[in-house]
BAKOLMAR-504184 format. One record per residue: x, y, z of N, C-alpha, C in turn. Coordinates in steps of 0.2 Angstrom, whole numbers, padded with zeros to 4 digits, always signed. Each point is the difference from the previous one (the first is absolute). Layout:
<nodes>
XYZXYZXYZ ...
</nodes>
This chain:
<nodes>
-0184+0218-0040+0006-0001+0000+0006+0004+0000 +0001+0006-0002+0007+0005+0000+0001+0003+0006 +0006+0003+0002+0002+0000+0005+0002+0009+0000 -0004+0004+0006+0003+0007-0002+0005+0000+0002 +0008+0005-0004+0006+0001+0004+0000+0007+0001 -0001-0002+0011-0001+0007+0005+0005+0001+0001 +0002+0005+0001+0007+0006+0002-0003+0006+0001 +0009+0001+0001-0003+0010+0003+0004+0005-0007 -0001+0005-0002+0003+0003-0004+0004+0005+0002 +0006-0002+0001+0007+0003+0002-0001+0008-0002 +0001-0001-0006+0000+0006-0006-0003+0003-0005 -0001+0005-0003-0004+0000-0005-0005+0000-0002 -0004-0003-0004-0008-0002-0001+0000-0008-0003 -0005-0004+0002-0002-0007-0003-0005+0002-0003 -0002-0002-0009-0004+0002-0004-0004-0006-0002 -0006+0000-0002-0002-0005-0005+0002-0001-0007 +0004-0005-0002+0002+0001-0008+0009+0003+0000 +0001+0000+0006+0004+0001+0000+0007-0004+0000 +0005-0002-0006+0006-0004-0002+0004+0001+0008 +0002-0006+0003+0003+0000+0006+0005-0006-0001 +0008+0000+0004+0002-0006+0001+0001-0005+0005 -0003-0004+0001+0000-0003+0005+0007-0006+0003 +0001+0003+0008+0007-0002+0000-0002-0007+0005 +0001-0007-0003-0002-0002+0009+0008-0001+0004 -0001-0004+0002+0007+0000+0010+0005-0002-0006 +0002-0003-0005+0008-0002-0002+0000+0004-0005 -0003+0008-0003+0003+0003-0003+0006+0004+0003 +0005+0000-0007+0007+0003+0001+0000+0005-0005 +0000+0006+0003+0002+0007-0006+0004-0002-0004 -0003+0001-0007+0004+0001-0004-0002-0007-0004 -0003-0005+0002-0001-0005-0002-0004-0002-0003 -0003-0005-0005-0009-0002-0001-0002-0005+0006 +0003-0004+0005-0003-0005+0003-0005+0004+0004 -0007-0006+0001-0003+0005+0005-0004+0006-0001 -0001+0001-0008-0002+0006-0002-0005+0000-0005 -0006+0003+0000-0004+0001-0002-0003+0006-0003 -0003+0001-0003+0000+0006-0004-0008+0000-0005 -0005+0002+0006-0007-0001-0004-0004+0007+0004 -0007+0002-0002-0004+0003+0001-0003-0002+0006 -0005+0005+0005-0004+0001+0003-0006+0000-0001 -0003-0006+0001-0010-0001-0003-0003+0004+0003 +0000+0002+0008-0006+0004+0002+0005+0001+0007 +0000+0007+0003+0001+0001+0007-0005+0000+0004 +0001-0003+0005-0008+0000+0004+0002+0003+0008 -0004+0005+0005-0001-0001+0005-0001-0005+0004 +0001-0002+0006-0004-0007+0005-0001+0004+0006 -0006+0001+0002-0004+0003+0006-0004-0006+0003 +0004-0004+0004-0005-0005+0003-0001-0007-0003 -0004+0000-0001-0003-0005-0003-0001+0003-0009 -0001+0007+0000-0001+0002-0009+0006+0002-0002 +0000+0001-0007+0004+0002-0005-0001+0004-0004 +0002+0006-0002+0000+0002-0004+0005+0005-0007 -0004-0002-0003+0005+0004-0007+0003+0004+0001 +0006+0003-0003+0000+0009+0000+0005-0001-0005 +0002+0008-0003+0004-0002-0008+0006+0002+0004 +0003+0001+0005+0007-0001+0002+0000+0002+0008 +0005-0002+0003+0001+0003+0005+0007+0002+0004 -0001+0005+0003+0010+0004+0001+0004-0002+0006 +0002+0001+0002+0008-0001+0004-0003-0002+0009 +0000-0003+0004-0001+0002+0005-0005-0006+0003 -0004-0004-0006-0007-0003+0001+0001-0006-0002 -0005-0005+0001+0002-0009+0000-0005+0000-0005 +0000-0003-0006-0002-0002-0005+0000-0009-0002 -0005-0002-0002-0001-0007-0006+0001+0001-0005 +0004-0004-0003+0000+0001-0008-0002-0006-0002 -0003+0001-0007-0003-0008-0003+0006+0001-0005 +0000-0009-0005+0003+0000-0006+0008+0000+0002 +0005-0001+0005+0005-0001+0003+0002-0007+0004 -0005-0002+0004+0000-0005+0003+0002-0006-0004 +0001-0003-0005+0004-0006+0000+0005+0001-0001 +0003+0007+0001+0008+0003-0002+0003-0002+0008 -0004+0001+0003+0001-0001+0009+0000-0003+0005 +0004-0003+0001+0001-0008+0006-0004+0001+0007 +0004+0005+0003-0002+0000+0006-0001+0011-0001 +0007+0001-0001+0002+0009+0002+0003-0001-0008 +0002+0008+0001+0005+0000-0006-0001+0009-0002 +0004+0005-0003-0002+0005+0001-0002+0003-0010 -0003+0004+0000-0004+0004-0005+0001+0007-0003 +0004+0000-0004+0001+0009-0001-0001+0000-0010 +0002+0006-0001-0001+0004-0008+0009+0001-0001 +0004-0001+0005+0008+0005-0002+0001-0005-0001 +0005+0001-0008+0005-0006-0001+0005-0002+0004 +0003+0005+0004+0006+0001+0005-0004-0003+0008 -0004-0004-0003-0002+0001+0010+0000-0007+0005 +0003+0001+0006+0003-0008+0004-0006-0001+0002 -0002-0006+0001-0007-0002+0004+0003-0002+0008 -0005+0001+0001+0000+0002+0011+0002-0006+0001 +0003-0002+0005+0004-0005+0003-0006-0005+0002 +0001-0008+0001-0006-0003+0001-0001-0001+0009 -0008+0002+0002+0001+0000+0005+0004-0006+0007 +0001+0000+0003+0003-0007+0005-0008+0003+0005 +0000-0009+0003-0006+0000+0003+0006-0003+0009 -0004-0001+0005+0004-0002+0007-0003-0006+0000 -0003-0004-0001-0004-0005-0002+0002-0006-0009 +0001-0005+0002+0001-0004-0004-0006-0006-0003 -0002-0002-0003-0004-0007-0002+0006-0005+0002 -0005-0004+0006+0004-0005+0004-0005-0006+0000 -0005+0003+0002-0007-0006-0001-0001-0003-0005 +0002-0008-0001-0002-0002-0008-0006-0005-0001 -0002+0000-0002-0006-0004-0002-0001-0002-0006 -0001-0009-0005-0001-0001-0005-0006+0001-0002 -0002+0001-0006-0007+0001-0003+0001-0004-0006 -0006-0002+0001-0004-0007-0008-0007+0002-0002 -0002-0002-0007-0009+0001+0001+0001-0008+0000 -0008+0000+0005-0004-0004-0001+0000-0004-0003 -0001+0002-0007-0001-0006-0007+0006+0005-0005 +0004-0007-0001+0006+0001-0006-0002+0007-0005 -0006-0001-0001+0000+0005-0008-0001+0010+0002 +0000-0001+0007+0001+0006+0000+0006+0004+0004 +0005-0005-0002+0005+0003+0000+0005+0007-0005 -0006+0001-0005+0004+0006-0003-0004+0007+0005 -0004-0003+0000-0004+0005+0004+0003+0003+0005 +0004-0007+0006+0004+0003+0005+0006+0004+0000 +0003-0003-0006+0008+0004-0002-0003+0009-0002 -0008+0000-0002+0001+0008-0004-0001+0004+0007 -0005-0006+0005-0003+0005+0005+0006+0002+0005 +0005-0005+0000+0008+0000+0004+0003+0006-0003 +0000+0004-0006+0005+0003-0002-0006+0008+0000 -0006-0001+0003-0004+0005+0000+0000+0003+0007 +0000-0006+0005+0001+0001+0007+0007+0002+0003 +0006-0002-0006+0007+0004+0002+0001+0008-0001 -0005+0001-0006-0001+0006-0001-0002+0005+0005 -0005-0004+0002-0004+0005+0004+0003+0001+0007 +0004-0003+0005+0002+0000+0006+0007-0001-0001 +0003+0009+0001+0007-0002+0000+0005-0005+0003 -0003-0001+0006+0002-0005+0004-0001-0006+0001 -0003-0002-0006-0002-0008+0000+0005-0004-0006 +0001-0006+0002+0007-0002-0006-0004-0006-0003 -0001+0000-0008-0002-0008-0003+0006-0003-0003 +0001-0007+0002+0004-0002-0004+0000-0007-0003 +0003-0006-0002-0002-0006+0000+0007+0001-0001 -0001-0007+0009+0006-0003+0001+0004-0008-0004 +0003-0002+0003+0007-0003-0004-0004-0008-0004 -0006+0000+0008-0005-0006+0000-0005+0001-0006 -0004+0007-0002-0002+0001-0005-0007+0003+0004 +0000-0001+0006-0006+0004+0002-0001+0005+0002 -0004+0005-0001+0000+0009-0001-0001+0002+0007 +0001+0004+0002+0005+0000+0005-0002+0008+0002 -0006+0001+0005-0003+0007+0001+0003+0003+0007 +0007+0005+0001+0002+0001+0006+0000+0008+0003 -0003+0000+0006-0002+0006+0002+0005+0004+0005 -0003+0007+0005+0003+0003+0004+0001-0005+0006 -0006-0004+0000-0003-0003+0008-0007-0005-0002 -0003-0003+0006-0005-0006+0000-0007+0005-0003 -0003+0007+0003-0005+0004-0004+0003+0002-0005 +0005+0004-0001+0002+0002-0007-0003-0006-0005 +0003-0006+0001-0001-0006-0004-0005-0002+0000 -0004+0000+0001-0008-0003+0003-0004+0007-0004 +0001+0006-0001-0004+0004-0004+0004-0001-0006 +0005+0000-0003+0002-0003-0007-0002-0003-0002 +0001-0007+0004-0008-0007-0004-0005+0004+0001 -0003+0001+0002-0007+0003+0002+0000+0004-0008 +0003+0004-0002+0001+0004-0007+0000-0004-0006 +0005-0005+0003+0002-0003-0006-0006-0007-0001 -0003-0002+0005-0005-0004-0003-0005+0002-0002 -0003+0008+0004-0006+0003-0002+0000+0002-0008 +0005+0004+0003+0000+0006-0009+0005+0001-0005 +0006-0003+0004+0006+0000-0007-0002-0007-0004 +0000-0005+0002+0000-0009-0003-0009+0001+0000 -0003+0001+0003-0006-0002+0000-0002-0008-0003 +0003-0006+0005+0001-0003+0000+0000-0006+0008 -0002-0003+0001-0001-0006+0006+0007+0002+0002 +0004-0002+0004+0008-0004+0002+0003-0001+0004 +0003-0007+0003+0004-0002+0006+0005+0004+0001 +0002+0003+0007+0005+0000+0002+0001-0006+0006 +0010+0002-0003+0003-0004+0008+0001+0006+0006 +0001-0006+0004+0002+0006+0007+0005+0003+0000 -0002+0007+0004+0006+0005-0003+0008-0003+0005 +0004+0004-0003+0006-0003+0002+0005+0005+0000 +0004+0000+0003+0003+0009+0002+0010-0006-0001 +0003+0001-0006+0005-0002-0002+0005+0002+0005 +0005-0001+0001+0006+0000+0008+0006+0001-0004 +0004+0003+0000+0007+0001-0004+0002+0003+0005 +0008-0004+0000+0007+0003+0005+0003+0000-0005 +0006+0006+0001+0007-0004-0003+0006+0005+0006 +0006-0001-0003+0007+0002+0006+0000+0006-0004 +0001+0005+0004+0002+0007-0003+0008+0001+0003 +0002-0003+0003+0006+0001+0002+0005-0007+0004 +0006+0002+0000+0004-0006+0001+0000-0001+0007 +0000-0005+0004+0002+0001+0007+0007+0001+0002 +0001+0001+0007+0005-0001+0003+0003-0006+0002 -0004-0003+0001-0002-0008+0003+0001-0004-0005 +0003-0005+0001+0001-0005-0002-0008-0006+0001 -0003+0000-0004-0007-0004+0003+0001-0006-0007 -0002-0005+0004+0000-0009-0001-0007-0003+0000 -0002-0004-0002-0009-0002-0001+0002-0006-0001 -0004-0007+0000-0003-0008-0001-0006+0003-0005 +0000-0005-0004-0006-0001-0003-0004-0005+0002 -0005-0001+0001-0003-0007+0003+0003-0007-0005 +0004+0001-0003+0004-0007-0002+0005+0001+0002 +0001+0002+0006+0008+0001+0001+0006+0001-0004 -0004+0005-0003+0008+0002-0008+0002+0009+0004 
</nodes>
């Protein structure tokens, strides 16, 4: 069940044991919101498929860390300076547009799907959970495969549990961004 939090290491060294604070996306300098302030369980290499130990690693290299992941949503940045800004949060050119609701099967494993929903937001930045206005949990993706490997995740191995979905549904929103020149008039089919 825990989650390694991969990065690159900008500066300096990442150590095991090492006091570190962690900032995620709505830290403001200067502030406490957003801020965390705990130790480093173990740093780990990833080659592949393995993993391994090592007691720190330096500037330049992409590292796991264990013992930090429930401090972290999605991204959020990591350092030892009291003075230090954490890195601006990526933007993606792609949106979660594809919505699909999600249910179990049988009523009683619904806590199961709320943990495996907040384990599968973790893991794919681009994937959005939420429960909507109606009350039902609500899994939205980049696109129709983006969304179709998500449940696939979230049935097999986050909820590890049975569950329906609805069909996917790609929500439509306009609004006016600007006034016209024009004078434009409209009927409503009651003739108001």
């Amino acid at each position: 069940g825990r989650f390694y939090a991969f990065g690159r290491v900008f500066s300096g060294t990442v150590a095991t044991g090492q006091k570190v604070r962690i900032m995620g996306p709505n830290y403001i300098p200067g502030k406490k919101t957003d801020l965390n302030i705990k130790n480093i369980q173990r740093t780990v290499l990833m080659m592949g498929g393995k993993t391994e130990a090592v007691p720190d690693v330096p500037c330049g290299n992409t590292v796991a860390l264990v013992g930090v992941d429930q401090f972290l949503m999605k991204q959020g940045t990591i350092s030892d300076h009291d003075k230090a800004h954490n890195i601006r949060v990526m933007k993606y050119s792609v949106s979660p547009v594809v919505r699909v609701a999600v249910e179990p099967k049988s009523a009683g494993d619904l806590p199961k799907l709320v943990e495996g929903l907040k384990r599968l937001s973790k893991s794919d930045p681009l994937c959005l959970t939420f429960i909507a206005e109606s009350g039902e949990h609500i899994v939205a993706g980049a696109g129709e495969l983006h969304l179709e490997i998500c449940l696939k995740d979230l049935q097999e191995d986050h909820a590890a549990v049975p569950l329906k979905f609805s069909d996917p549904v790609v929500s439509f929103r306009e609004t006016v961004t600007a006034e016209s020149h024009m004078m434009c008039l409209s009927k409503s089919p009651n003739k108001h």
